[in-house]
C-alpha positions, 0 to 999 in steps of 0.5 A, a space after each residue: 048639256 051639248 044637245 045632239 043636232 037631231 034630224 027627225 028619229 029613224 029606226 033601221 029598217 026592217 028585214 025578213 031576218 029582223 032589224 038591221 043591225 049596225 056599228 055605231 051609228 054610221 046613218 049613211 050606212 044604212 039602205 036608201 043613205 046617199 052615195 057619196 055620204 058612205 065613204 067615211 062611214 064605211 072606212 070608219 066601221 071598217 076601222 072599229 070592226 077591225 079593233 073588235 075583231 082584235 078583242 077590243 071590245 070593252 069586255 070587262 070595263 065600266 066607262 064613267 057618264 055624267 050626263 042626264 041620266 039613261 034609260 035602262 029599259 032600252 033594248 040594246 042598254 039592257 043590263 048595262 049599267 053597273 049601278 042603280 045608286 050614288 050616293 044614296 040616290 037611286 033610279 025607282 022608276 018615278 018620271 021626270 026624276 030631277 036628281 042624279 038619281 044613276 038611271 033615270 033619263 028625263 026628255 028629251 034622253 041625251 043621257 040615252 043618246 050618248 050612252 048608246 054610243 059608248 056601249 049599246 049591246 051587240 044583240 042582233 038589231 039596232 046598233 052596237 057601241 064602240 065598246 058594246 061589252 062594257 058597263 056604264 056608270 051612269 050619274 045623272 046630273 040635272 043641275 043647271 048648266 045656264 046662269 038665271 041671268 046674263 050672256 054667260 059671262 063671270 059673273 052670271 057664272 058664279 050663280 052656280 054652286 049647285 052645279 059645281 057641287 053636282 059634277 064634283 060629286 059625279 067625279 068623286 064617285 066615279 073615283 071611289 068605283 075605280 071607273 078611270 075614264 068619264 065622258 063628258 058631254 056638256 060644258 057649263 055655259 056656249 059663251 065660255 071659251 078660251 078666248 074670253 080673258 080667262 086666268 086660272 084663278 078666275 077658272 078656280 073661282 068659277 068651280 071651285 069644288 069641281 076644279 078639285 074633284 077634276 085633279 084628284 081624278 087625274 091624279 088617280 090615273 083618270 082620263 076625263 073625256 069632253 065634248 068641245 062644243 057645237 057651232 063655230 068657234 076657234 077654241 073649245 068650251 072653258 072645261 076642255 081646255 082647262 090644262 091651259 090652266 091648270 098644266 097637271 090635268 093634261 095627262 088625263 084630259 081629252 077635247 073632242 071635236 066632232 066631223 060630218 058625214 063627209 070626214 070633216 069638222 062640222 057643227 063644231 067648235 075647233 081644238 084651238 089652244 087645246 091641240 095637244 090634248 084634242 082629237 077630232 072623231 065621228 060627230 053623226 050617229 044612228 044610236 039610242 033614244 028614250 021609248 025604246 027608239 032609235 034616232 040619227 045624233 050628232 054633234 060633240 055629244 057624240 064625238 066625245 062618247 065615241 073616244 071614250 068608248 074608243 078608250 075603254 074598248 082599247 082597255 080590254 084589249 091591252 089591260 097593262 096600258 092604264 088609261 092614261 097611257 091609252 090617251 097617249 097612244 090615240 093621240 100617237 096613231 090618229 090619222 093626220 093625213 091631209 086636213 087632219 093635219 091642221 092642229 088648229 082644228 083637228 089637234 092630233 088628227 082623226 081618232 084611228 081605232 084600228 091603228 090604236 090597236 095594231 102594233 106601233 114600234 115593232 114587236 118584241 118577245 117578253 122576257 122579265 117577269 113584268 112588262 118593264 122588263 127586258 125584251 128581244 125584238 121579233 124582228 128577224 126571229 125565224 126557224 125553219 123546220 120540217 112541216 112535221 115539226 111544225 105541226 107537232 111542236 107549234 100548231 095551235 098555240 100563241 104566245 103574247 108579244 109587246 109593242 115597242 112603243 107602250 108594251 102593248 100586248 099582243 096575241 099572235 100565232 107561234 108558227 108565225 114565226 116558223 117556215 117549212 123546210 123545202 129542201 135538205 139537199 143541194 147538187 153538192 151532196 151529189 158529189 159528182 165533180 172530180 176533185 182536180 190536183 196539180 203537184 209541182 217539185 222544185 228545189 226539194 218542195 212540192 207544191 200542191 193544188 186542189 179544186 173541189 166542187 165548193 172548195 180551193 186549197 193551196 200547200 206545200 210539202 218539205 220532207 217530213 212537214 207541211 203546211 196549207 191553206 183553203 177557201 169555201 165551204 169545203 174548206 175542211 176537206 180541201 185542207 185534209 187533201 193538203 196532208 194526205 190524211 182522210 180526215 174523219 170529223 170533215 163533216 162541218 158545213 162552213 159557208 163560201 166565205 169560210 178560210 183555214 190553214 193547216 199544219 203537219 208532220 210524219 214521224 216514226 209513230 204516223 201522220 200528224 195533221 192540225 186543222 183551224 178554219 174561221 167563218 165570220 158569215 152571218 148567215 150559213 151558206 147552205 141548208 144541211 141534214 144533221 151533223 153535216 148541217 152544222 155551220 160552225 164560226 170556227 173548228 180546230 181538228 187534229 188527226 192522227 193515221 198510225 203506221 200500221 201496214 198500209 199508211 192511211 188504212 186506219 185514222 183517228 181524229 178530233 175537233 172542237 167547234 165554236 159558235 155553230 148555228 146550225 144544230 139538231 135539224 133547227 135552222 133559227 134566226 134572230 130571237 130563235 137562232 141556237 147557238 152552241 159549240 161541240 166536241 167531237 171524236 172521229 175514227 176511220 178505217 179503210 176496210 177494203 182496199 183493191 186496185 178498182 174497188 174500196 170500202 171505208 167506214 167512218 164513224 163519229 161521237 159527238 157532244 154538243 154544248 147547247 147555249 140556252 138563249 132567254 126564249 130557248 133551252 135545250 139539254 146537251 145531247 150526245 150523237 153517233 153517227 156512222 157512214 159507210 163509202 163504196 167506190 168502184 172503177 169498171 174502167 179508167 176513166 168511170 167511178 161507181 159510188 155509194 154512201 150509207 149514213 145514219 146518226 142518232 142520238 145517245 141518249 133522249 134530250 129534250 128542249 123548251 121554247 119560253 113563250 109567254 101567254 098573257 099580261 095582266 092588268 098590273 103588267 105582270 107576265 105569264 109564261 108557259 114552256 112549250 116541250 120539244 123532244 129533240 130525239 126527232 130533230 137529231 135523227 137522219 139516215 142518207 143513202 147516196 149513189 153516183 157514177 162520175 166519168 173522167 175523159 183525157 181532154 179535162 172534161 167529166 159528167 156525172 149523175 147521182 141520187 140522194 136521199 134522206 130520211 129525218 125523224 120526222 118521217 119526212 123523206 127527201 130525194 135528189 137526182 141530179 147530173 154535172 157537167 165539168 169542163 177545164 179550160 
């Protein structure tokens, strides 16, 4: 066995609440440690504090311990050894018990010293391992690890059958408990290393059953756990650097070397020609010791206990990693910074226990059945809502993400993922700047310019025809303003990169008007309230104005919306974006039509075609929506306005968000649909008041409020004022 460096046996000190208890072991943290001792230690607890509070806490788990047994008796090892017997054999209390009888742990207790740091329980003193709630399997193997004769070399080796038989038993049983990751912390003979001339089948005729039993292991999915060796030597001891060997046991194979207090090898024997399968962990513990006692350990024996328990407690958190691909992942996230990136003595770097249980390779939200399956990335997924929202629809619960390097799973919070609203008005919905025309006739054309606050339109007209083109965000109303026509489905909200184009004619029956726009942004160019919201890739509308009395009193139009990213008072991006496209039917009346006052009344009826996403789904709903304008001119130069509007939807929809809520052992995934009633969503009212003046010499003012109400009860109020000077 690889006894611990013990210094003479401490138990933490004592206080008024009783003894003080500690994460495993960390001696300079305790009173009266020296200074300059405590920095390692402190980053190190914070390390392992952090995977606990993540739920890396060996729950559910049994790590294998072949070694010299343990002592069940102990305070902080109570109740955590998940078998009395092996193999026939069982812990009946009797003293200095020479067998692998599972418990008993014969003087000087390595047994007990190592087990304490796998898996000693947190329970208010002493100290608690790094996985301190899971099991241990415990197989006492007292056979003899020194050969009757000789320095260790081959041939004093060979002597030892009883030896080889007793580790193969102690592996074989851990395989029939389905107990996947062992600590081993011993080797067979100091002598043996690496650099001793050794061939596989020198190895194979040293352990001959033990060989075997080891492969079987590996090949069931275990992970064999060794300490290196304490002293100084460049490579570990013959059974941690098997894999130089025998290539198949790699993947289940950990060599672990051991650091001091100050986070540097000491004591120990180096990684060597096991760099790729070694890792270097804390080598100096407080942990347990027989007669109920408590002692400062180190050296290997406690390096390799301190992965195992590393592995074990990662376990509990990820359940779908098998043990095998844990190794990896410690290996991936060591810490190989500074020295630690010196593979000859600390092979993969330092073990990181909080990096191990953190998140590698991003994040991704699951959408198979199983881990393997399909995944969207995280990254980007946003929705942006009224806080009512978020509270009703996301507080409160989670959903399990999956890393991108191993699908790890991960907890976190659904409104991680959802931000407040803060504003559904701009200046633009005050409508305060006049919009600026300009006509030219020349040869039997007009030409003809409007500028609008956020748009730009250019055309030309020729008898009975006419043609146009506009940019911005108002590019709709821009083109309407080309053929003269109120266009009654102008509510489309386009961004600043937003382009179209226009076509028209009169004919005895009225005024005919098409309408295209594109917009390749990636983003909306601005936040909206309810239809107005809607930031479409592309419409195509039509309008219609009869010849009835006055030409213009009366429209009635169409459109056809692709692509629109903005539906339903639900701003998403990434994984979370809705997408869809729309039909909509609009008719318009001027209702009133005086030389200083006008009344026009303008309603729609919508169908919106909602694409269901992987993690999204919402019922198609049906909108009204009516809006009422009053505009009145005291005086040539000032305009008083108003505006009414509400929509609502026709009919109740609902929608779902597929989160998922767990991944089990077997990689299989479990969801739950998180129900969304979108009536709330689809629901705004908007009042509006303004008041423009317009001087001779091109330069205007105005002021305006504006409010809205959404159906989540949350109501939004603007004032504002414009000033507009034409040079």
């Amino acid at each position: 066995m690889v006894q611990p460096e013990t210094p003479p046996p401490e138990t933490p000190t004592s206080g008024e609440g009783g003894r003080l208890e500690v994460v495993i072991g960390f001696p300079s943290l305790l009173p009266d440690s020296p200074p300059d001792l405590s920095l390692i230690a402190e980053e190190e607890a914070r390390r392992v504090r952090a995977m606990h509070a993540r739920g890396g806490t060996g729950a559910g788990q049994i790590v294998g311990s072949i070694d010299g047994g343990a002592h069940r008796d102990h305070s902080d090892l109570q109740g955590k050894f998940a078998h009395i017997c092996a193999f026939g054999r069982c812990d009946d209390g009797r003293p200095n018990r020479a067998d692998h009888s599972p418990l008993y742990d014969i003087p000087p207790g390595h047994g007990t010293v190592v087990n304490g740091v796998i898996a000693a329980r947190k329970n208010g003193s002493g100290v608690y391992g790094i996985a301190h709630e899971a099991q241990i399997a415990s197989y006492g193997n007292v056979a003899s690890t020194s050969p009757p004769w000789g320095n260790g070399g081959e041939r004093g080796h060979e002597w030892s059958s009883l030896f080889d038989q007793e580790v193969a038993r102690g592996f074989d049983w851990m395989k029939s408990l389905g107990v996947r990751v062992v600590n081993n912390s011993w080797f067979r003979t100091y002598g043996w290393s690496a650099d001793r001339g050794l061939t596989a089948s020198s190895v194979r005729n040293i352990m001959p059953r033990s060989l075997t039993a080891f492969e079987a292991y590996v090949d069931a999915g275990g992970v064999a756990v060794w300490a290196a060796g304490n002293g100084m030597h460049p490579n570990p001891s013959v059974e941690a650097v098997l894999p130089k060997y025998f290539p198949e046991l790699e993947k289940g194979w950990v060599a672990v070397v051991a650091l001091g207090e100050r986070g540097e090898i000491e004591g120990s024997y180096e990684c060597g020609v096991a760099a790729e399968w070694c890792i270097a962990a804390p080598g100096i513990v407080t942990t347990t010791d027989i007669g109920g006692r408590w002692t400062v350990a180190g050296g290997t024996s406690i390096a390799a206990p301190y992965v195992a328990g590393g592995l074990a407690a990662l376990k509990s958190l990820f359940p779908n990693l098998s043990y095998q691909d844990l190794r990896t992942r410690i290996f991936a996230t060591a810490d190989k910074s500074g020295p630690y990136a010196n593979q000859q003595n600390y092979g993969q770097g330092r073990l990181n226990l909080d990096a191990a249980s953190r998140p590698v390779g991003g994040t991704n939200f699951a959408l198979g059945a199983e881990d393997s399956g399909p995944v969207l990335p995280t990254g980007g997924a946003r929705v942006v809502l009224p806080r009512a929202a978020i509270s009703q629809h996301f507080s409160g619960r989670s959903l399990v993400v999956l890393d991108g390097f191993q699908r790890a799973p991960f907890e976190i919070r659904l409104d991680a993922f959802a931000e407040p609203r803060h504003s559904y008005l701009s200046l633009d919905d005050l409508a305060l700047a006049p919009r600026r025309r300009h006509r030219d006739w020349k040869d039997g054309l007009t030409t003809v310019s409007t500028t609008g606050i956020n748009f730009r339109a250019q055309g030309v007209i020729r008898e009975d025809s006419f043609a146009g083109s506009a940019q911005g965000a108002g590019v709709m109303q821009g083109l309407a303003e080309i053929g003269g026509i109120p266009l009654p489905v102008n509510g489309y909200q386009m961004s600043k990169d937003a382009m179209g184009a226009t076509l028209g004619l009169t004919n005895g029956f009225g005024r005919w008007q098409a309408i295209l726009v594109t917009d390749a942004a990636k983003e909306p160019g601005r936040t909206g309230s309810g239809i107005s919201g809607w930031n479409p890739g592309a419409v195509l509308a039509v309008s219609f104005a009869p010849h009835r009395g006055s030409a213009g009193t009366e429209v009635f139009g169409a459109a056809i919306a692709s692509d629109f990213r903005r539906p339903m008072g639900w701003n998403g991006s990434g994984a979370l974006a809705l997408r869809g496209d729309s039909f909509e039917l609009a008719w318009g009346r001027n209702v009133v039509t005086r030389e200083t006052f006008r009344v026009d009344l303008m309603s729609r009826l919508t169908h919106l075609e909602v694409r269901s996403s992987p993690l999204l789904h919402f019922d198609d709903p049906l909108l009204a929506s009516m809006d009422v304008e009053v505009s009145y001119r005291p005086h040539d130069h000032v305009t008083v306005g108003a505006r009414l509007g509400t929509e609502r939807p026709a009919s109740s929809r609902a929608g779902q968000i597929r989160v998922a809520t767990g991944v089990n052992d077997q990689g299989l995934i479990a969801y739950q649909d998180v129900t969304v009633d979108s009536r709330a969503f689809l629901s705004f009212d908007r009042v509006g008041l303004s008041a423009v003046f317009e001087s001779d010499l091109d330069v205007s003012f105005g002021l305006g409020a504006t409010a809205v109400r959404d159906g989540f009860g949350r109501t939004e109020t603007l004032v504002g004022s414009r000033v507009d000077v034409r040079f």
